[in-house]
C-alpha positions, -999 to 999 in steps of 0.1 A, spaced: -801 -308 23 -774 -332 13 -777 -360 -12 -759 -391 -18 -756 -420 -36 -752 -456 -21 -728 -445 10 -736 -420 36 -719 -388 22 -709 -377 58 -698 -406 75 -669 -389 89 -633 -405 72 -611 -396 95 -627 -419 121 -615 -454 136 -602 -476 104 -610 -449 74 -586 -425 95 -558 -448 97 -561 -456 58 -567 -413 49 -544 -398 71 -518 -419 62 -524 -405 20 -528 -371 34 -491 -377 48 -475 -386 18 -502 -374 -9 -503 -344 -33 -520 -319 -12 -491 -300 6 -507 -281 40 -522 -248 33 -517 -214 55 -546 -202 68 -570 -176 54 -598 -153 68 -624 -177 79 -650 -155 56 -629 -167 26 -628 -202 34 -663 -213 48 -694 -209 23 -729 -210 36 -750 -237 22 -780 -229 38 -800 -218 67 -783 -244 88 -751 -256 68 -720 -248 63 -683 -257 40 -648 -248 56 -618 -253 41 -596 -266 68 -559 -271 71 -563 -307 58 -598 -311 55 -632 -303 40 -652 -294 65 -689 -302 64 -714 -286 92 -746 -295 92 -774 -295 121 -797 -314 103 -772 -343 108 -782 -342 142 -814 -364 145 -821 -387 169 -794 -410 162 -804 -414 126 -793 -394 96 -821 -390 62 -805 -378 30 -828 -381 -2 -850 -407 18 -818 -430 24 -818 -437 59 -784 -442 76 -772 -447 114 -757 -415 131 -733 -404 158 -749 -376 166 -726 -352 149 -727 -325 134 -694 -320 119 -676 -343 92 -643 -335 78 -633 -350 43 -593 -352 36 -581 -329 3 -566 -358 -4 -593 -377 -12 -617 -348 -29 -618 -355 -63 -640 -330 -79 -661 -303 -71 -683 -278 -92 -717 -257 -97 -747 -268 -118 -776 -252 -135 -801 -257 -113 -781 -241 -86 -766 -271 -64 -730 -275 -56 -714 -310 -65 -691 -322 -43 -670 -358 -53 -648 -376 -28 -634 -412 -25 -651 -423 6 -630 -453 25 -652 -480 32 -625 -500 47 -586 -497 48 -580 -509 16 -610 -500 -5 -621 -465 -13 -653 -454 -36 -668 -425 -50 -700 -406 -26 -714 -373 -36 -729 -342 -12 -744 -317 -25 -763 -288 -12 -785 -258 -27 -768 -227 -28 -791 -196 -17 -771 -177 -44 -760 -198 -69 -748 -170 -93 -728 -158 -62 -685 -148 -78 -675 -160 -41 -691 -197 -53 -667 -203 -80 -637 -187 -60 -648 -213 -33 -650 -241 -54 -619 -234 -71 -600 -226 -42 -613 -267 -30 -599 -278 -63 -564 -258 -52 -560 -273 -22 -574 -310 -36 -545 -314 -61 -515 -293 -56 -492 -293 -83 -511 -322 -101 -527 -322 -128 -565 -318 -130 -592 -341 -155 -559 -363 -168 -565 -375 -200 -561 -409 -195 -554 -438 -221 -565 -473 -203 -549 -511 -209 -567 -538 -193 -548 -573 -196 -579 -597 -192 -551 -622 -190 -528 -609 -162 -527 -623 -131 -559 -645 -121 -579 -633 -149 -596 -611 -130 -580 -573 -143 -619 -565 -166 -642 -571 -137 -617 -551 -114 -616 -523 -137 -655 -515 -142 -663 -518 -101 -631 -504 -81 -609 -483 -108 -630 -465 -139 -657 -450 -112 -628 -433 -97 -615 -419 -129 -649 -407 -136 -657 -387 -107 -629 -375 -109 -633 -363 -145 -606 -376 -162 -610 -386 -200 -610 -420 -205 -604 -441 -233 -599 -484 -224 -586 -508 -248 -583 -543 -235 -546 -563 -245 -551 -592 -269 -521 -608 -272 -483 -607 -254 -466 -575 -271 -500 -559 -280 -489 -528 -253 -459 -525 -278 -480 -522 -305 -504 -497 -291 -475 -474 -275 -459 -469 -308 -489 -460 -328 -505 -437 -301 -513 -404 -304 -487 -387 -279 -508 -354 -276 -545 -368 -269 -534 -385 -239 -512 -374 -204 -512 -408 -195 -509 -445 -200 -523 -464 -175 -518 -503 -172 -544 -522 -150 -523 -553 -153 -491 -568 -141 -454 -553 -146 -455 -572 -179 -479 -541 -197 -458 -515 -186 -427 -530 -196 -445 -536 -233 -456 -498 -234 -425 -485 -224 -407 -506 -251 -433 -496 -278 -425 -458 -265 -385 -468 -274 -393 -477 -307 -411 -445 -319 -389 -420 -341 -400 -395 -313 -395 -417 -285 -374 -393 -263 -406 -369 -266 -432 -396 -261 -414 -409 -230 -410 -376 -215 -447 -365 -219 -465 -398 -215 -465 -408 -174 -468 -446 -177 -490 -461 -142 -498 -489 -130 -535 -503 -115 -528 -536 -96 -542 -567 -123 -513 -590 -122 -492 -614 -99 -466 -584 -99 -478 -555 -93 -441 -537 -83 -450 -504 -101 -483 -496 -79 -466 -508 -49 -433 -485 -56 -456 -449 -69 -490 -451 -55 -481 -474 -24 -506 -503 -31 -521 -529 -44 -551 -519 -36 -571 -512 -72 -588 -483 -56 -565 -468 -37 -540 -469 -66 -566 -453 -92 -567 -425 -66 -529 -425 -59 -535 -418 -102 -557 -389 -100 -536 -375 -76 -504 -383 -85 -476 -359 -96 -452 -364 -128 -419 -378 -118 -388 -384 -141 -379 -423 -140 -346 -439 -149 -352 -462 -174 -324 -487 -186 -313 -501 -216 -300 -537 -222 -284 -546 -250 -280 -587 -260 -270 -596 -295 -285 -568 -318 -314 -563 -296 -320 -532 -273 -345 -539 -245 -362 -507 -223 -361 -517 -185 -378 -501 -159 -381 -524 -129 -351 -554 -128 -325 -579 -142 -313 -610 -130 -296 -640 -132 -291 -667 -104 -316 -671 -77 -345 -647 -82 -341 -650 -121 -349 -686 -115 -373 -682 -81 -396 -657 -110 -390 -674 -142 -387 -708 -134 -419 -714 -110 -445 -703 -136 -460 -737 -133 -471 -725 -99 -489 -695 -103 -517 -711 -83 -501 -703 -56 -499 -665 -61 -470 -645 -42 -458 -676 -23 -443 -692 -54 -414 -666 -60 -408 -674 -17 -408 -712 -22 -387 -709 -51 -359 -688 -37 -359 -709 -2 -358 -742 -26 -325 -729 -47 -310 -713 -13 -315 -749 2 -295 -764 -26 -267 -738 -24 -266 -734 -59 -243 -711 -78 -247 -696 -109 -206 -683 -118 -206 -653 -141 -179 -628 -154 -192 -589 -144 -177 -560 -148 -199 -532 -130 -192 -491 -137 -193 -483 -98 -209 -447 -84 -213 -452 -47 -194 -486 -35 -205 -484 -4 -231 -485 21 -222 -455 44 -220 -435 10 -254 -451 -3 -274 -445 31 -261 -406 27 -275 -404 -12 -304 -414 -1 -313 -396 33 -298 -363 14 -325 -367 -11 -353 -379 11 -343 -347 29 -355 -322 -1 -389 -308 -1 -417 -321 -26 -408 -307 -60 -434 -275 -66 -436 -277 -99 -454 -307 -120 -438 -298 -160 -407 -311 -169 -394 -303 -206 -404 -319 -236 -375 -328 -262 -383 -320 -299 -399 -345 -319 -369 -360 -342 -350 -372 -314 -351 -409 -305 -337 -429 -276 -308 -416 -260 -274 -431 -274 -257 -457 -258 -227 -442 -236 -209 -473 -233 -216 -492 -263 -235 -525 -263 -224 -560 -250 -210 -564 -289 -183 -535 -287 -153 -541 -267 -149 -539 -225 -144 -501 -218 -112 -495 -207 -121 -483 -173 -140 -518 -167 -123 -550 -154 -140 -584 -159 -140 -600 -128 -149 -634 -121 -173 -652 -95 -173 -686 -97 -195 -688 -64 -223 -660 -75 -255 -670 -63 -277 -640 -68 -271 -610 -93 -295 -584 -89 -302 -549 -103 -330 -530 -96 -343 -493 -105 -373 -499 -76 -375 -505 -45 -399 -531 -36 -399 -562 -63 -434 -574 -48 -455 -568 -17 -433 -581 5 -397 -577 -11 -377 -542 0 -345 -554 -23 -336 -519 -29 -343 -497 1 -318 -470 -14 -334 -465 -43 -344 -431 -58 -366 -427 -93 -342 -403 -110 -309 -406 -94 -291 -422 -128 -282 -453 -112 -292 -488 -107 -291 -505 -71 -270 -538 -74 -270 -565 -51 -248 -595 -48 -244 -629 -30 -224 -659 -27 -243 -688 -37 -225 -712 -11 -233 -691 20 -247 -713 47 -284 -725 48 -286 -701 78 -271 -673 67 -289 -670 34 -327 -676 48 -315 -649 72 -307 -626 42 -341 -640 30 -361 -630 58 -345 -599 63 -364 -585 29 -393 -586 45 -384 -570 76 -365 -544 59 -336 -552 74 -319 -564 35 -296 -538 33 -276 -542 65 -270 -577 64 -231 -586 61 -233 -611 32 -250 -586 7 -234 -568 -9 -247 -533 -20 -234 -510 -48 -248 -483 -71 -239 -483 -107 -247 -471 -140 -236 -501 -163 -230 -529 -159 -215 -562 -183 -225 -598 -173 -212 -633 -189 -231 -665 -174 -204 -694 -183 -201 -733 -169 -239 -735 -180 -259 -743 -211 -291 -730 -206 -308 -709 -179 -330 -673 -168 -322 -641 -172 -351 -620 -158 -359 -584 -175 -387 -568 -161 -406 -604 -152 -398 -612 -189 -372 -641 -197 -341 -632 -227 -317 -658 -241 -295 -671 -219 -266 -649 -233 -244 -621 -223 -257 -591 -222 -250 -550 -208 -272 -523 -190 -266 -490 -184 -292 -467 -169 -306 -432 -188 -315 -407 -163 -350 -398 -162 -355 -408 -198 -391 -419 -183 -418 -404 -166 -446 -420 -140 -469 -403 -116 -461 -406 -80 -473 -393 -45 -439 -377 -36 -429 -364 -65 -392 -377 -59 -393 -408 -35 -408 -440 -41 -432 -453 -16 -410 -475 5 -393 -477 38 -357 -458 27 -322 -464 45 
């Protein structure tokens, strides 16, 4: 007889709302469709009356017993029923199965209680031969078809930012995120942030080979931090390659989990985690004065730069106050002139859309190592030099005396809501720049505005789309302002990017796409 926890074990999840929420992660998840197999390999008895199929998607649960009056009795729990007989569970969202002493088999899922929220139920049955080879074969053959390519019981180092966001990151943690990891087995160890630049800290003192992954239940601030504190290790081309660096929504941005795991949901992203595979990430250096900054999300000056930086006093209002603040400086047509010189890859949009659909066009990658440089090699040296060393001579400063928005970004989606980049691709060795006038007409920009949210950015007239891999920007005719790295304000100085091709790694459903509506 099946047993269960505090959710009925068999309430099927491919029904009404839970279907719409687990088919769609089947679609895009880890677990690629399987061929099918004699059914005498694929279904195990688990009783007089039960039964186990591995499916084409699915785990397959029969049982008659379900079948009782309307009412369904597991361990003296008493739950309503359809009348069915039959439940299917996605791969997808199995998260561990195995064999225990006293002769039960274990089965762990993520069970979606609503479209947005998923949490861990149990079945298990008595085998009638528990010793049985064919048990194990079964059990690991569920585990197979569960993951994929991606790796199993992820050791898993955990920063919580009890300050992030509305405070609330600790309490979301302990009831929708760690119970996830743990049924899923993975090894976790959680230190909570004490202070702004405490991920730095804790990156570059961490033990590279007890962990496969640092995961940030915080804003886009913590992962910015531990990527930085990766940069600064002696071995940090090593420790960036072998450390995937996630994201669990705790903050006000949360562009990391919305880009990989495709949500903000705390749940549904600590899934997306278990079953997410490694994925090389572009990462971006910025040089300003003798510093060198590791960016993985952004940089901008003008309008966003001063829609993020410059509303902090209004985090009250969550989301809304990056919208208010871009419709308030859009309003007031102001212009923020800059000289730029850019190195250009694809200038155009008819090139750009093909980049993109030819990589969206390749099948899931099939293998989840990439190599691991040596240990004595650092970051990556700089290919153009830094903003201190003279223009290269292929560049051209050009000036904009009208700019109104400079924006670079190695994601696609800067917030729930915001598709900037809809071309963009994690390892393609470029950055996705976007330009406009700052004294276009009132219509014409909250047109551009609203056409982020429709996904409709990238084919409006007055932006204007490139992909580069450097870039050199000096703000001028103003004494003070934002420049935005990451959600992280520098000096209002010149400064130069250029991107290094999959210097990082992250853990995504794909494998190669971010979770976005492309071009």
């Amino acid at each position: 007889m099946a047993s269960t926890g505090q959710t009925n074990p068999f309430e099927d999840p491919s029904s009404k709302d839970a279907q719409v929420q687990e088919q769609g992660e089947i679609a895009r998840g880890t677990s690629e469709p399987q061929e099918p197999v004699p059914h005498t390999a694929t279904t195990l008895a688990v009783g007089r009356n039960a039964s186990l199929t591995l499916g084409t998607e699915s785990l397959v649960v029969q049982d008659e017993e379900l079948q009782q009056s309307g009412r369904v009795n597991c361990c003296g729990v008493s739950f309503a029923g359809k009348n069915k007989t039959t439940r299917s569970i996605p791969f997808y969202n199995i998260l561990w199965a195995e064999r225990s002493e006293n002769g039960d088999i274990t089965i762990q899922y993520a069970h979606a209680v609503s479209k947005t929220v998923v949490r861990p139920a149990i079945i298990s049955y008595t085998l009638d031969k528990p010793e049985s080879s064919e048990v194990e074969a079964w059990i690991e053959s569920l585990l197979d078809r569960a993951y994929g390519t991606s790796q199993r019981r992820k050791r898993i180092k955990m920063l919580v930012n009890p300050f992030g966001g509305q405070g609330g990151a600790v309490k979301m943690y302990h009831k929708h995120i760690a119970p996830i990891f743990a049924a899923a087995k993975c090894t976790l160890d959680m230190e909570k942030t004490q202070h702004n630049g405490h991920g730095t800290e804790i990156a570059q003192a961490l033990d590279i080979d007890a962990f496969d992954v640092v995961a940030c239940c915080s804003g886009d601030g913590i992962p910015h931090e531990v990527w930085n504190g990766l940069g600064k290790r002696a071995d940090a081309a090593r420790a960036l390659a072998k450390l995937a660096v996630t994201q669990l929504p705790g903050g006000s941005g949360n562009a990391l989990s919305l880009n990989l795991n495709g949500t903000v949901s705390p749940s549904l992203a600590a899934l997306a985690v278990v079953k997410g595979l490694r994925t090389p990430l572009d990462l971006i250096s910025v040089t300003q004065g003798d510093r060198r900054i590791l960016s993985f999300l952004s940089q901008a000056v003008g309008i966003i730069a001063e829609a993020d930086l410059g509303t902090e006093h209004l985090r009250w209002m969550g989301s809304t106050r990056f919208t208010y603040g871009v419709i308030k400086r859009i309003l007031r047509q102001d212009v923020y002139p800059a000289d730029i010189a850019i190195k250009v890859e694809h200038d155009n949009k008819t090139a750009i859309r093909e980049v993109y659909r030819t990589e969206a066009s390749k099948s899931p990658p099939r293998h989840n190592e990439r190599e691991i440089p040596p240990a004595d090699l650092g970051l990556p040296p700089l290919r153009y030099g830094s903003v201190q060393d003279p223009l290269p001579d292929s560049w051209t400063l050009v000036p904009h005396d009208h700019l109104g928005n400079f924006y670079a970004g190695n994601l696609a989606y800067m917030s729930a809501d915001a598709n900037f980049f809809p071309a963009s691709l994690p390892s393609d060795g470029c950055l996705d720049l976007v330009r406009m006038r700052g004294n276009l007409k009132r219509g014409a920009a909250i047109k551009a505005l609203l056409a982020v949210a429709e996904h409709k950015f990238f084919d409006i007239e007055d932006v204007d789309y490139k992909k580069v891999t450097a870039y050199r920007i000096i703000p001028r005719n103003q004494k003070d302002g934002y420049i935005d790295i990451d959600g992280e304000r520098i000096p209002f100085e010149p400064f130069q990017a250029e991107v290094h091709q999959g210097l990082g790694t992250v853990l995504s459903k794909s494998g190669h796409l971010f979770e976005a509506e492309g071009v």
